[in-house]
C-alpha positions in Angstrom: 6.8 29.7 20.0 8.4 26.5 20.2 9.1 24.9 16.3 7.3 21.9 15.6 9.3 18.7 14.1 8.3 18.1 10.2 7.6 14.3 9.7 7.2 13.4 6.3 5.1 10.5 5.9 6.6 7.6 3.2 3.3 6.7 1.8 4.2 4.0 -0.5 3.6 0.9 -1.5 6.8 -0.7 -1.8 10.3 -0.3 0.2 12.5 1.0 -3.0 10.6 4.2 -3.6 10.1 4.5 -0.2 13.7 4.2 0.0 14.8 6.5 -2.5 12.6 9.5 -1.0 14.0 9.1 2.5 17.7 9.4 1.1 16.6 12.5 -0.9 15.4 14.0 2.2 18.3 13.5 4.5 19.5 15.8 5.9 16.4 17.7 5.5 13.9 16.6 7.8 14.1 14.7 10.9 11.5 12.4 10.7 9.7 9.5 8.7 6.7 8.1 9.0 5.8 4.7 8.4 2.3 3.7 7.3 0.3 0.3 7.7 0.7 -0.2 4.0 4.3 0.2 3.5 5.0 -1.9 6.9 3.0 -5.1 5.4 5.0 -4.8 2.0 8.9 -4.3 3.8 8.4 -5.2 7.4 10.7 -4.3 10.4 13.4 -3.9 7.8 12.6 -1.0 6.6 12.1 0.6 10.3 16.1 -0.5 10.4 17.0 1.2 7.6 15.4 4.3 7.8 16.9 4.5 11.5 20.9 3.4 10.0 20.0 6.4 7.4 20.1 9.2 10.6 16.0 9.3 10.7 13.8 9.0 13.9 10.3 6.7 12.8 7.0 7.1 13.3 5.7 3.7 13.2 2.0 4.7 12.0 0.2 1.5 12.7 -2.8 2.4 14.8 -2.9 -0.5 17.2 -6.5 -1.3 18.5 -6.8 -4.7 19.5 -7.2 -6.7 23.2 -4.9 -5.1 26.2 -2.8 -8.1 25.5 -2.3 -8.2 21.9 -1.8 -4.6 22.2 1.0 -5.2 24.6 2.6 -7.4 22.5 2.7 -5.7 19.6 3.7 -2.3 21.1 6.4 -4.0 23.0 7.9 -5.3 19.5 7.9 -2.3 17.8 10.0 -1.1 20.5 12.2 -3.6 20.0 12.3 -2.5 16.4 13.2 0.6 17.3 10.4 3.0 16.4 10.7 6.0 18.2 7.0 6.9 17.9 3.8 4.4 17.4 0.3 4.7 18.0 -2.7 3.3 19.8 -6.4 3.7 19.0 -7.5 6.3 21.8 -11.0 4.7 21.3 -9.1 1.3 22.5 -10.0 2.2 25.8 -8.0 2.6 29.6 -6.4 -0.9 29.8 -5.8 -1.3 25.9 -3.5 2.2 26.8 -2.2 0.7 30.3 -1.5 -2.2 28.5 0.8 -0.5 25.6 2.8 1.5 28.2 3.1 -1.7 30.2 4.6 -3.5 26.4 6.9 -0.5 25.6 8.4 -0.4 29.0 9.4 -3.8 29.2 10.8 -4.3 26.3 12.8 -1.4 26.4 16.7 -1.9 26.2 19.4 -0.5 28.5 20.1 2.5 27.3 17.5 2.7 24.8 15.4 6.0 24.9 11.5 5.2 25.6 9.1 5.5 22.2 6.8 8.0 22.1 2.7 6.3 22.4 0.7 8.8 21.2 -3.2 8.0 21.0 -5.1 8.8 17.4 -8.4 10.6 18.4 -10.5 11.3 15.4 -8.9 10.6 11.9 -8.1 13.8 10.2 -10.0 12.1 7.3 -13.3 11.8 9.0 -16.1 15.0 9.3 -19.1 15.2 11.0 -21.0 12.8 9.3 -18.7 10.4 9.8 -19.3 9.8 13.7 -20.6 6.0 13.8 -22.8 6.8 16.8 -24.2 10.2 15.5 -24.3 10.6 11.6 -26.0 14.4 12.1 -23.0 15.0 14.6 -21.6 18.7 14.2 -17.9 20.3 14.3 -18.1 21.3 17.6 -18.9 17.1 19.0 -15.9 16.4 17.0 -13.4 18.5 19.0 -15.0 17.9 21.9 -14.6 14.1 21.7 -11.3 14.8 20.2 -10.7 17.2 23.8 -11.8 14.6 25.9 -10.1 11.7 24.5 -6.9 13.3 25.2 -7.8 13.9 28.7 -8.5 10.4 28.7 -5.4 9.4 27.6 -3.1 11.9 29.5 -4.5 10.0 32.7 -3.7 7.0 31.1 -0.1 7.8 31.1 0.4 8.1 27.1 2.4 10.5 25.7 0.5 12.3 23.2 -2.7 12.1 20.7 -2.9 12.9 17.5 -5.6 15.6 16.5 -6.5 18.0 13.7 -5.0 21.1 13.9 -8.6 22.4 14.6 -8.4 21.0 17.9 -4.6 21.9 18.0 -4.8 24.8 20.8 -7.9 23.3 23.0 -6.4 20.0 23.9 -2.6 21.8 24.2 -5.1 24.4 27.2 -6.4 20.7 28.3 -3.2 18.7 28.9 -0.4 20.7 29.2 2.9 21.6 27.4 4.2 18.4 28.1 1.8 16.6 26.8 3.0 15.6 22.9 0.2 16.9 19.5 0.9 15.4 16.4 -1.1 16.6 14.0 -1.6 15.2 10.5 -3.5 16.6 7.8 -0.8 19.7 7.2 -1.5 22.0 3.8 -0.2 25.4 2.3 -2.8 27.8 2.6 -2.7 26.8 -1.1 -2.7 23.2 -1.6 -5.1 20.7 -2.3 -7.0 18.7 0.6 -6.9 15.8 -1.1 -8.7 12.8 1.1 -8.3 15.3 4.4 -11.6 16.2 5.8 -10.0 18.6 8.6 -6.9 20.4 6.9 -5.0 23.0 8.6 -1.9 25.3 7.8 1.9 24.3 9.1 1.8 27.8 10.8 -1.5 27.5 12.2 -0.5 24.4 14.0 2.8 26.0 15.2 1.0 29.0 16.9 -1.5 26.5 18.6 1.6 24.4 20.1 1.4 21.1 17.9 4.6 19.2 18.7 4.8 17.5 15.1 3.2 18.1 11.7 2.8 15.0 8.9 3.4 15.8 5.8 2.7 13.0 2.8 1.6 13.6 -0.7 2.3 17.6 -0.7 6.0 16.9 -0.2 6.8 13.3 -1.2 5.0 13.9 -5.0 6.4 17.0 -5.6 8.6 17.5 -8.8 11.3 18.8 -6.0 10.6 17.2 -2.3 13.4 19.3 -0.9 12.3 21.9 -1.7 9.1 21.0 -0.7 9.8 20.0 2.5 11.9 23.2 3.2 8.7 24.9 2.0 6.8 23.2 4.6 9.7 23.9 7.5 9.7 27.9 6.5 6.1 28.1 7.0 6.2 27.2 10.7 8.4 30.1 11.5 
């Protein structure tokens, strides 16, 4: 069973705390991931800082927009240097051709290509929840969640994001190659929180997720490191 990466997700409002967690954790885990809030509070920055400090990013900004706004903004993230960003899968076929289009131009010589993974249904969201289908049941949700990463395999992304409930039907779908983040990562023990579709760190290793987010469990702990080596341990 191939070990997933731990990213821990800086979920902050501001750059110095943000700051200070990533330097506790160095050394520690690999990756950081950078949210929509923190991003509009320290810009591209930040993405700088954290990379000068040894970490890959996640830029976790969700892009859904017009192929050509899309383009553009995927394009300058990979100038920025994230390592990993997001699309909306929803976004559609030439929103997606269009980010792969953005990142490849812009990348530098030498520079190693971003990951563009597509978000299929937030790990927040149930059943109820479906826009189009408010009595919709578990089983529509990892189906859309199954097909939208078929979708976006053809569309040459790299990846989707998914629950670890539909960890080990999309990794049968697409592949080994194809890259599951999955968000949404708890102890058998800890609280949800505002997850809707939780699932264990060793769960999501034995259905072949590529990279688990954790946020809150790790990052407001009285001892992250430990924490975070709590969260590691569990995968193996």
């Amino acid at each position: 069973m191939k070990k997933p990466a731990l990213v821990v997700a800086l979920d902050f409002a501001q750059a110095d705390p943000a700051l200070e967690m990533a330097a506790r954790l160095r050394g520690v885990v690999p990756w950081v991931k950078v949210g929509l809030e923190l991003y509009l509070q320290a810009g591209s920055s930040l993405v700088a800082r954290l990379k000068n400090m040894g970490f890959s990013v996640f830029l976790d900004l969700k892009f859904m927009d017009i192929p050509n706004t899309v383009q553009g903004a995927v394009a300058q993230a990979t100038r920025m240097g994230a390592d990993m960003l997001t699309i909306h899968a929803l976004g559609g076929r030439a929103m997606a051709e269009a980010a792969v289009e953005g990142r490849d131009k812009a990348l530098a010589p030498g520079q190693t290509s971003p990951l563009i993974l597509g978000v299929t249904i937030l790990t927040s969201m149930g059943p109820a929840d479906l826009a189009w289908n408010s009595e919709g049941t578990a089983e529509d949700l990892r189906r859309l969640a199954v097909h939208l990463a078929r979708q976006t395999q053809n569309w040459k992304l790299d990846g989707v994001v998914c629950s670890g409930r539909e960890v080990c039907d999309i990794r049968q779908a697409c592949g080994v190659d194809f890259q599951l983040l999955t968000p949404g990562i708890r102890l058998p023990d800890a609280d949800a929180g505002d997850q809707t579709r939780v699932c264990t760190p060793a769960q999501a290793a034995r259905d072949g997720s590529d990279f688990l987010v954790v946020g809150r469990p790790i990052t407001r702990a009285d001892d992250p490191v430990r924490a975070a080596r709590m969260y590691r341990e569990a995968t193996e």
